[in-house]
Structure formats: C-alpha cells, structure tokens
VOLO-650823 format. One record per residue: x negated, z, y negated of N, C-alpha, C in turn. Coordinates in steps of 0.2 Angstrom, whole numbers, plus 5000, padded with zeros to 4 digits. Layout:
BEGIN
XZYXZYXZY ...
This chain:
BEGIN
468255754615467955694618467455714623 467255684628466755684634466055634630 465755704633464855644632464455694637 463855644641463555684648463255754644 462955794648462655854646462055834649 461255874649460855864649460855904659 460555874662460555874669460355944672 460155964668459756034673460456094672 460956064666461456114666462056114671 461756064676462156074684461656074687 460956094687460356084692460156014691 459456034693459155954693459355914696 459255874698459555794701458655784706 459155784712458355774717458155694718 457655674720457255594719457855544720 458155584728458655544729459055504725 459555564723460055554718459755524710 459155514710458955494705458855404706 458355414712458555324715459055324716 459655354718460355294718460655274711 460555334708460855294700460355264696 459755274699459255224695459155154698 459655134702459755054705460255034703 460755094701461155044696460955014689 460655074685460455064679459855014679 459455004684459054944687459354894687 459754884690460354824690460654784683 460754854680460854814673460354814666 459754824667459154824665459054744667 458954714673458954664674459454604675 460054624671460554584667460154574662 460054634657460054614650459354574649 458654574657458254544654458454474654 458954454661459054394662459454344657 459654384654460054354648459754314644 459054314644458554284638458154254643 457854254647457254244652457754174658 458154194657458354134664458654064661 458754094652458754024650458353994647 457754014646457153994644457053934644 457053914650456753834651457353804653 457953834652458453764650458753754646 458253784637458353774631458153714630 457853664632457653594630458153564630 458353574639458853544641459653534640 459753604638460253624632460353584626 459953614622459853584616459953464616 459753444620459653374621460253354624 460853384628461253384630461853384626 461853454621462453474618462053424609 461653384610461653364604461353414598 460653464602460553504595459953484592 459753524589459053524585458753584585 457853584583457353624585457853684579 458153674577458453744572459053764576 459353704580459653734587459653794592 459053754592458653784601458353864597 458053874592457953934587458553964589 459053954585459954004586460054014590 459953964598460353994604459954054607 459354064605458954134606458854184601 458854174593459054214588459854244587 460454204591461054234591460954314596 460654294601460654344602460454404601 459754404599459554434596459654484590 460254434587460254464580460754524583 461354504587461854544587461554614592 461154594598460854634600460554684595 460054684590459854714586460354754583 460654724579461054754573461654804578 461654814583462154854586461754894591 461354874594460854934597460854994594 460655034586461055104585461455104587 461955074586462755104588462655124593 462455074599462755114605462255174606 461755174602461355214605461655294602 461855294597462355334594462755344599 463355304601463855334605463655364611 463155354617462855384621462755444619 462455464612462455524611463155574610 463655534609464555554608464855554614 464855504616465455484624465055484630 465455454633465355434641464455394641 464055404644463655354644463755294650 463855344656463955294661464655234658 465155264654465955224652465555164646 465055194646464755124638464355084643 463955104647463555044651463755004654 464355014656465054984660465254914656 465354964650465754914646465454874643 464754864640464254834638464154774645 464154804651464254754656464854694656 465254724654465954654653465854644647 465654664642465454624636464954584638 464454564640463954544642464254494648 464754504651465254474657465454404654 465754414649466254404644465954324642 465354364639464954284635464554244637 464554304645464154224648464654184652 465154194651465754154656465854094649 466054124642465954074638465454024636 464954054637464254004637464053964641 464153974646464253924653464853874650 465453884648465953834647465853814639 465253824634465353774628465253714629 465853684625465553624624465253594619 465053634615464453604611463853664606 463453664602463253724602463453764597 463853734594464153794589464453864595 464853834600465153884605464753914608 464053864610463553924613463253974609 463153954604462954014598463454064597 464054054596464554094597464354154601 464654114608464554154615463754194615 463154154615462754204613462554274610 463254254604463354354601463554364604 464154344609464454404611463954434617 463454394621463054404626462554464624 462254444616461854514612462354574611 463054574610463354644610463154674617 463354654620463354674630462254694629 462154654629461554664630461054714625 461554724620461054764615461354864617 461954854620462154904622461854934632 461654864634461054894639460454904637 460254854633459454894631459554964629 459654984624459955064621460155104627 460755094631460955154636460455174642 460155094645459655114651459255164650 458955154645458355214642458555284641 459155294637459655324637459955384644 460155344647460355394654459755404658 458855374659458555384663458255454660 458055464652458055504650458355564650 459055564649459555634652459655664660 459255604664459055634672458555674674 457955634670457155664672456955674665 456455724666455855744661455355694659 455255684651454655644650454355654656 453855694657453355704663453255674668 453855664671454355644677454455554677 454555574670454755484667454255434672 453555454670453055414673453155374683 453355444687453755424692454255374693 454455354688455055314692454955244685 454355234683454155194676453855134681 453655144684453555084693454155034693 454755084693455155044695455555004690 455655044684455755004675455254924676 454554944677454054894676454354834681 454154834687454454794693455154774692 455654794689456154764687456154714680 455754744675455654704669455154624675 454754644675454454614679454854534685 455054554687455654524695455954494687 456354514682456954484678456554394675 455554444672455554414666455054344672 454954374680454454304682455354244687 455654294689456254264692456654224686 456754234680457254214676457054154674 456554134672456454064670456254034678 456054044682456054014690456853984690 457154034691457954014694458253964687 457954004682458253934676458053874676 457353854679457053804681457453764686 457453804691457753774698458653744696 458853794692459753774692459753704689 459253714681459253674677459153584682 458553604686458453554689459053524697 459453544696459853534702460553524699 460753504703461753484701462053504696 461853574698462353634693462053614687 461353584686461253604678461253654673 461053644667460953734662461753764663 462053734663462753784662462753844666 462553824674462353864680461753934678 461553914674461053964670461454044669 462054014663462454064661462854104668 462954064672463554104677462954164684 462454144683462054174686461954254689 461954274681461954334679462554394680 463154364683463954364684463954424689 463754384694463654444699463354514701 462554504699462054544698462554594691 462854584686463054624682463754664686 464154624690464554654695464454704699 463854704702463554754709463254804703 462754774698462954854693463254884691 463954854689464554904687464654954694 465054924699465054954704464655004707 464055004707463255064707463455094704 463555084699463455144692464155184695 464755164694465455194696465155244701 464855234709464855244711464455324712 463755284709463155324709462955374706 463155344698463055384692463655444690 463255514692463655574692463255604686 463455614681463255684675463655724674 463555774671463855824669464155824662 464755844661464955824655465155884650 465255854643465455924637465955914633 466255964631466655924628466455964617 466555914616466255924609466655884603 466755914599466755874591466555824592 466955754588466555694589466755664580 466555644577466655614571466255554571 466555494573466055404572465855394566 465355364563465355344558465455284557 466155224555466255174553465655144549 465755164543465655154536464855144537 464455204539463755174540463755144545 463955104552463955064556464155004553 464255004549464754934547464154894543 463854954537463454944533462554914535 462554944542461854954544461854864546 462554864552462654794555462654724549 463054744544463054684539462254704534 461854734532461254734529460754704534 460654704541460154684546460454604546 461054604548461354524547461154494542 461354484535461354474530460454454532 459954514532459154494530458854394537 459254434541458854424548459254324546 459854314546460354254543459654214538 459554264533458954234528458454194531 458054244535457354254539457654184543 458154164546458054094552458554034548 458754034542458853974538458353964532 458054004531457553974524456953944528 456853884523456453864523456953784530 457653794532457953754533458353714529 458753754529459353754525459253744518 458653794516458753814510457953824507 457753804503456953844501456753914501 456153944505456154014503456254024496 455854014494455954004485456453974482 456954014481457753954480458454034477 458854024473459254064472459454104478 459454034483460154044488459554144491 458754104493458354184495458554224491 458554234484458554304480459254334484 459754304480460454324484460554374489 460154324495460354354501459954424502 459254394501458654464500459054524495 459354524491459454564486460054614488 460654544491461354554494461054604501 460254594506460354644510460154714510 459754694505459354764505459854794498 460454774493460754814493461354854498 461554814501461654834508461354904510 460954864515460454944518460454984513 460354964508460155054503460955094503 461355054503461955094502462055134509 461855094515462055134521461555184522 460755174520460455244519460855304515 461155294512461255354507461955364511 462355334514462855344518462755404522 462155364527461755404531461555484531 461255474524461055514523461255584520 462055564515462355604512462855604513 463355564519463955544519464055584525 464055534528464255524537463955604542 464655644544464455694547463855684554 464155614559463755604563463355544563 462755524559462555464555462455414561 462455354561462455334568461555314569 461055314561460455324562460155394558 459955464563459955514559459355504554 459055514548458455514547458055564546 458455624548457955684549457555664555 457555624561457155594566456455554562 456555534556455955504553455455564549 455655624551455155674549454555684555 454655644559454655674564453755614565 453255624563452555564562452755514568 452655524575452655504580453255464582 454055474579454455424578454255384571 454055384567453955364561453655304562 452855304564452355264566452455224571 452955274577452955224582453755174579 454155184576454655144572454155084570 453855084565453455034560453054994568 452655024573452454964577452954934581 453354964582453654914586454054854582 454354874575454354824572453954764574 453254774570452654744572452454704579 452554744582452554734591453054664592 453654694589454354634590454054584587 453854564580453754504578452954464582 452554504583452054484589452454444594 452554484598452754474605453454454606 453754434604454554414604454354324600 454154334594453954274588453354224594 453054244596452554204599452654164604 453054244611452954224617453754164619 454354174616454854144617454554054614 454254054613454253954613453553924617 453353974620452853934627453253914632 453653924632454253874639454353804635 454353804629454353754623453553724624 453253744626452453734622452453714632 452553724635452453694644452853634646 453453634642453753574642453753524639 453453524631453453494627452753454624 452153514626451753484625451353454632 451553504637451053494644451553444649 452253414647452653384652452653414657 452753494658453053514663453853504665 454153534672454753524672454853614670 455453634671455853694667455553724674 455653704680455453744687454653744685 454253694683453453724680453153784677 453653754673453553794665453853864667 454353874672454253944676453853984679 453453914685453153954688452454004682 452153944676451753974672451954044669 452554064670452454144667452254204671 452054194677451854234680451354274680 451054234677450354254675450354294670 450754284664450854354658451254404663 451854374667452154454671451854524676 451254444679451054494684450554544681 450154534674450054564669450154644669 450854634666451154644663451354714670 451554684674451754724680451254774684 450654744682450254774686449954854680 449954834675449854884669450554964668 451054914669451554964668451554994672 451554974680451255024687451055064687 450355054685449855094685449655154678 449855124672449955174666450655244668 451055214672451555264672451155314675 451155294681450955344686450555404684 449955364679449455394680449555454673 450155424669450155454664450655514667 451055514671451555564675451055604678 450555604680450055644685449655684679 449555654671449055684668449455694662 449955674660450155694653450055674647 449355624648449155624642449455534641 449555504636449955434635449655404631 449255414624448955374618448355344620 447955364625447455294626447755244629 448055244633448455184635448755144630 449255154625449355154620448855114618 448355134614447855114610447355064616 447455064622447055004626447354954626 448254964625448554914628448554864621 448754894616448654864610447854824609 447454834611446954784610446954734614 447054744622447254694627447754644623 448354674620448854634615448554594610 448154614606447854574601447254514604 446854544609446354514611446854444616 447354444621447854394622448254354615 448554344612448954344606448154294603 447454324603446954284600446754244604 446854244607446354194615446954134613 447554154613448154114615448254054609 447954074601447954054597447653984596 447053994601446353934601446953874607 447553874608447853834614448153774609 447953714614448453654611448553614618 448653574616448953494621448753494625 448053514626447153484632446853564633 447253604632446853674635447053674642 446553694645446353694655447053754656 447453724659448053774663447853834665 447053844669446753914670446753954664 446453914658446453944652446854014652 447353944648448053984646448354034651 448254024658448654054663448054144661 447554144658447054184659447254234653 447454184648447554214642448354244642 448654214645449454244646449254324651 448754324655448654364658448354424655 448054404651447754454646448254504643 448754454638449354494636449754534640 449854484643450454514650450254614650 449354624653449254674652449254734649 449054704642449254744635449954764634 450454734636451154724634451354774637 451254784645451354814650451154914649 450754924645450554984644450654984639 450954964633451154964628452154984628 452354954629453154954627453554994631 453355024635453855064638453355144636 452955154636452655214634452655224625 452855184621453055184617453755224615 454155204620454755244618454655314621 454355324626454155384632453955424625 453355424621453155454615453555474609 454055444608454655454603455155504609 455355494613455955534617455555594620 454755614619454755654621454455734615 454755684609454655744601455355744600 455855734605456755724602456955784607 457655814602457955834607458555794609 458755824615459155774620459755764616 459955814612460555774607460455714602 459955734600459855664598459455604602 459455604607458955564612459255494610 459955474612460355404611460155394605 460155414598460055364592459055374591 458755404595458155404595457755364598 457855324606457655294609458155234606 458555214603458955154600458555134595 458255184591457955184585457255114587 456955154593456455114592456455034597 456955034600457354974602457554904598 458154964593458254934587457654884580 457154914582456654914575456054854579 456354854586455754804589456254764589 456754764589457354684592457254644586 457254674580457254664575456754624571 456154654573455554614572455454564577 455654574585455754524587456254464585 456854454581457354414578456954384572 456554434568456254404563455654354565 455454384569454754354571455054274576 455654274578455754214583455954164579 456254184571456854164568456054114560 455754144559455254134556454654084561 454454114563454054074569454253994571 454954014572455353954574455253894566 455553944563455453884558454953844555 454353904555453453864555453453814562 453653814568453653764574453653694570 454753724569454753644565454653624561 454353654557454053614550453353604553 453153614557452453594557452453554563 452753554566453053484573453353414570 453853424565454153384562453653354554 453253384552452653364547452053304551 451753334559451253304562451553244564 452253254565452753184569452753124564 453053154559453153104556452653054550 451953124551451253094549450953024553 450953064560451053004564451252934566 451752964566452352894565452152844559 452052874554452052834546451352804548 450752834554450152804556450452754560 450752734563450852694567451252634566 451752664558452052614556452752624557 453052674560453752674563453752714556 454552714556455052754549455352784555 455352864554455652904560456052974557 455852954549456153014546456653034548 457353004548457953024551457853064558 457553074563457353084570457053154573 456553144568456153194569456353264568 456953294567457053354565457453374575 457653314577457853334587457253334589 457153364595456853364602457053304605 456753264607456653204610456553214618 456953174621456853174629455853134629 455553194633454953114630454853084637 455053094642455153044647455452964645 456052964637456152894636455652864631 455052904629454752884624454152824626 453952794623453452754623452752794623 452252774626451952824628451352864623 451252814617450852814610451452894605 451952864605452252924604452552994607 452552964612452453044618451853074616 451453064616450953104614450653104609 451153094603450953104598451553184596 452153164599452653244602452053294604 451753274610451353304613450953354609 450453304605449953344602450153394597 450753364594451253414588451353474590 451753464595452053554599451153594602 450753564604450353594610450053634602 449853574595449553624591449753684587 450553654584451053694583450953774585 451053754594451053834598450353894596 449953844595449353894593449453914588 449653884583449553904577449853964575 450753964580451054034580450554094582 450354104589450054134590449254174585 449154124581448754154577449054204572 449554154568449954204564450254284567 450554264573450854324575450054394577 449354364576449054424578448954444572 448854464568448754494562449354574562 450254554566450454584566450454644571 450054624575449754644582449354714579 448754704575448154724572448654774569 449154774565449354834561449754884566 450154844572450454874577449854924577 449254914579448754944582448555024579 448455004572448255044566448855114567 449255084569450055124567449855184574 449755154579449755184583449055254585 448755214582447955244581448055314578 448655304572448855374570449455424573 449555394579450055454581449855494583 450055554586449655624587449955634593 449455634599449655634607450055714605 450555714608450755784612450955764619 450655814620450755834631451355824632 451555794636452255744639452555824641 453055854640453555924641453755884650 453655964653454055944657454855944661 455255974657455855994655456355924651 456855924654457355864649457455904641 457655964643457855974635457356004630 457255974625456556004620456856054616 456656094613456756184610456856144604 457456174601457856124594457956194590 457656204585458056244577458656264579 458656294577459456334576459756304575 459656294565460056254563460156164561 460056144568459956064573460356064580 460656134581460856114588461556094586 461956084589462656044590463056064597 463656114593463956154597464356104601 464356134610464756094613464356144620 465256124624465356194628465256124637 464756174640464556114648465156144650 465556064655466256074660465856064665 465956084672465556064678466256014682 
C-alpha cells in the first residue's frame, strides 16, 4: 500500500511549493468551515419551511457533527496508511455528495440524513488538512503559514453566514445555501491533483475494522443520548441507563481492541502517555462543549430574539471573527519566531472564559455594541487558542503517528462540541418553551400544542412576539453561562502542559522499538 513519507526524504519543499499545495488544502479547509457556517442563519428558515422543530434545527447541526466526530480518527488513521492527497479528494465528493442531497430534501428527515453524509466528507477534511500541512513543514515553521489556516478559518466563518443570509434572502432561498460549497470544493479537488506532490512508501498496512466500528458505534450510541434526553425521553428514565451503559460498554470493548487486539489501532494509546496529548485531549473536549455548545445558537439568539434578518445576523459575526483572526495572526508568527506556544495558550484561554462570561449577562435589550464587544472578546481567545493546541500535540508525535494524533485532538473537541450543541440545545428548548408557555397561560392563550416550533414572528401578534423575544434573548445567556464553567477546566488542563521548544525538523527521534518499517520510493 502507498502512504506520503515525511518531506525532507525527497528535500525540503521551498515556500513556494508550499503555498501552492497549501491553497489547495486552504480550499478545502474552507469547504469543511462552510459546511456549518453558511447555514447558520438559514436554520430558522429551514426549520419553518420543511415543517421542523427547535429539536429539528438541533439535528440539522448535531447530524453533522456526530458523524464528523465519530469518524474523524478513522481518517486520521488512514492518512497515517494511504495516500493523503487520494483521502482529501475523496472526503471532498463525499462532502460533494451530501450537499447535492441536502439542497434537494424534501423534508427534514432527508436533510438530516444528507447532513451525515456532509460530516463524513467533512470530518475527513478536518483530520487530513492538519495532517498533510504537518508532513510539509516543521512545528517551527508551522507558525509561517498559521496567517494563512487563520485568514481562511476566518474568510469561511465571517463569509458563511453572510452568503447564507444573502441566498437565504433572495430567490434561491436556503436550498442555494447547500449548492454553494459545490464549486469551491471542485477547484480544491483539482489544486490538490495538481499541486499536492509528496513522497511516497510503501509499507505493511493492516485496518482495523473492528476497532473502527466499535469506536464509531460507542461515540454514536453516547452523543444519540446527549441530543434526545430530556426530548424524547427523561434524563432520568430506563431508556438513559440503556444507552449510557450500552455506550460506554461499547467503548470499553473498543479500548481493549485498541489496546490488545488490533495490529494498527485506529486510536493508538501509547500516544496518551504522552502529558501534553493527554491534557491537551481532555481541553479540547472542554473547549468543544464551550465553544461549539454556546456559539452555534446566537444566529438563533439575532434572529429570534433581536428580529434580525439572516443577512443581519451575519453581518454580527464579524466581530467574534475578526477577533479571532486578528489573535491567530499574530500568535503564530510570533510563536514561529520564538518557539515558545503556552502563554498564548494560557492567555487565550482567559480571553475565552472572560468572553463566554461577559456573553452570559446578554438577553432581549442588550446594546448591539455590547454583545458585538463581548463576541469580540472571544473571537480573540479562540483564535490563540485552537489552532496552537494542536501545534503542541503534533509537536511531541512522531510523523508516523502524526494522522491518529492530530485526529485525536480534532476528534475529542468535535465531540464535545456534538455534546455541548446537542445538550445546550435541549436546555434552549425547555427553557424557551417553559417562559412561552408561562407567558401565554399569563395572557390567557392555551398554546401548549405550539410551542415546541419556531414561530415565523413577523405573523405574530406583537404581545406575543415579544414574549418569543424575551424567551430566546434570556435563554441564550443562560447557555453561555453554563458553557463557562467548562471553559475554566479547559483552562486548568492547560495550565498543566509542559511547554517544549517547537522542534525544527518534520520528523521527531522515535524509540527503536516505535518505528515502523517502510522503505521511501522517490
């Protein structure tokens, strides 16, 4: 089987040849952000159109998530077996695939479908982008071209809700949302064909079915739980033991697969000896259920509570973005120049908690600058925070294990982002649907059958418009307060990593007995 070899075993790759294949993999970086970001603000619209409900509008962003998650090791495993450049490809027409479907559902069971197939495609861009920029440049090095990671996260996350606003609002409507990303995923395939040259090996390959199978159905199983109880079904209720019990015997079986079975485990856990991935593992969970659980329902909280339109509630993300852009910027460079990465770390994290807290005191009647100030706050914590998180794991890995080690920590935040969107979600609506129907019963209306949709409130009467109003504007605080606590341990976790000096070489000096024979072809 063919899989890349580490870059310096054909010569280094000069900046040039580094920017042409980093505009592919930039290309498709900025697929997998838009996948999530350009439908943002045509979930309302969505949802009210195909007939959903707030447990709706939850699933059409938790589908992705979940399958994105739960399959992210995989690919990050295969990267380290096969072709990198032939999986990034292929994740692109997987990702092709389901938004051609989800533009065409006709109701939202099909969009939720098509949604998973959009999280395979995209869980397999998250995982490989980081993946091959790592097998070109050195941690060191990384910092140089972390400008450009930043500015495309950036361009994805303030353009994607704009263009969703804008489509949402014109002829096309949300469907147009899905077909957007068609082309831009196109021009990446091709760039990459084109651009992306590595060196290859040829090596013993053995997949692990069995622990892949095990990993995907035990995170499924948990995360299914996490975004039906408390709907469906009571936390407190047989159907939770079951599932709780049914996942985590699951996972236990695929650890001990992992660990005792499977020649090439698809998550190694000799990598958890490692303090630096361990730690950094457990935040970004953290981090995910923060920052994924919180920030996905303020397009909900700009439209719902403030009567923005979706083109609005777009423009307000710019202000966490440019945040966000302006910190990654800056953090890489300077940490490419110096080596050193855990203050920023440990800055950006408080900037995180201290936005996350500001954001928590927001309802109905908070001043736009406000919140625009307080999303600004985060934006910048975020920004020196998640992309140098992984930089500190891939730079105590050896490049053989690099794919299941940067998947690891991909994996562990999607995860707690899924948990965090899927749980959050559900405190939304029980707590939007409690102040509604409080209301209502004040006013005299029987509304119980109702309140469980999204209401167009342009049809509403204007006493209970803003009685909508004030339910989602308080609702959104109250997430934001919950999600800080998770922020704070993020913090803690991190506060224990142990800086080492960013290497300046792609491959790290591996044990004997850890290397993995495999002979370079030029």
């Amino acid at each position: 089987m063919l899989d890349e070899a580490p870059v310096e075993a054909s010569g280094q790759m000069s900046h040039r040849e580094v920017l042409e294949a980093l505009s592919g993999l930039l290309l498709a970086m900025f697929v997998a952000m838009l996948s999530s970001t350009v439908v943002t603000n045509a979930l309302p619209s969505i949802v009210e159109d195909l007939h959903g409900s707030q447990t709706g509008y939850t699933w059409v962003v938790v589908a992705t998530l979940l399958a994105m998650t739960a399959t992210t090791p995989i690919w990050g495993k295969l990267a380290d077996l096969f072709s990198k450049k032939l999986l990034v490809q292929s994740a692109l027409v997987i990702y092709t695939a389901g938004s051609l479907i989800a533009a065409l559902a006709p109701n939202m069971q099909v969009l939720i479908g098509a949604r998973v197939v959009q999280g395979l495609g995209v869980g397999g861009l998250t995982a490989l982008v980081q993946v091959v920029i790592a097998s070109m440049v050195s941690p060191r090095e990384r910092g140089r071209y972390s400008g450009y990671i930043g500015a495309t996260f950036a361009l994805a996350t303030v353009s994607g809700p704009l263009i969703g606003g804008l489509i949402v609002d014109s002829p096309l409507g949300w469907r147009g949302c899905f077909f957007v990303g068609m082309p831009v995923a196109l021009a990446a395939f091709l760039v990459l064909q084109a651009k992306l040259h590595l060196p290859v090996v040829k090596r013993q390959v053995s997949i692990d079915y069995l622990g892949a199978t095990l990993i995907i159905g035990g995170v499924s199983i948990l995360l299914v739980w996490v975004s039906l109880a408390g709907q469906q079904f009571a936390w407190a209720s047989v159907t939770t033991a079951l599932m709780v019990l049914g996942g985590i015997a699951v996972i236990a079986a695929a650890l001990y697969v992992e660990a005792k079975v499977a020649v090439e485990p698809i998550i190694p856990l000799r990598l958890f000896k490692d303090r630096t991935t361990s730690l950094a593992t457990v935040a970004s969970i953290l981090i995910g259920v923060s920052m994924f659980g919180a920030t996905v329902y303020l397009s909900e909280y700009f439209q719902n509570a403030r009567g923005m339109s979706p083109t609005e509630a777009g423009l307000m993300s710019v202000a966490m973005v440019g945040g966000l852009l302006v910190s990654s910027i800056v953090t890489g460079r300077i940490i490419s120049n110096t080596g050193l990465w855990k203050r920023y770390l440990v800055g950006g994290m408080v900037l995180v908690i201290a936005g996350l807290g500001l954001l928590g005191t927001i309802d109905e009647s908070t001043p736009l600058l406000e919140v625009g100030a307080f999303m600004a706050i985060l934006g910048l914590g975020l920004g020196a925070t998640m992309q140098n998180l992984v930089l500190a794991v891939q730079n105590n890995t050896a490049q053989a294990d690099m794919g299941a080690a940067s998947s690891v920590v991909a994996f562990f935040r999607s995860m707690g982002g899924s948990i965090g969107v899927s749980a959050l979600g559900a405190l939304l609506s029980h707590q939007v649907t409690q102040k509604v129907t409080d209301g209502l019963a004040a006013l005299g209306i029987d509304a119980g059958h109702s309140t469980g949709s999204i209401p167009d409130l342009d049809a509403l009467p204007a006493p209970v418009r803003a009685l909508y109003e004030t339910a989602f504007g308080e609702a959104t605080g109250h997430l934001f307060l919950v999600a800080t606590p998770f922020a704070v341990l993020a913090f803690v976790c991190i506060l224990f990593i142990k800086e080492v000096p960013l290497r300046t070489t792609i491959e790290r000096d591996v044990p004997q007995n850890d290397r993995v024979d495999e002979t370079v072809t030029r």
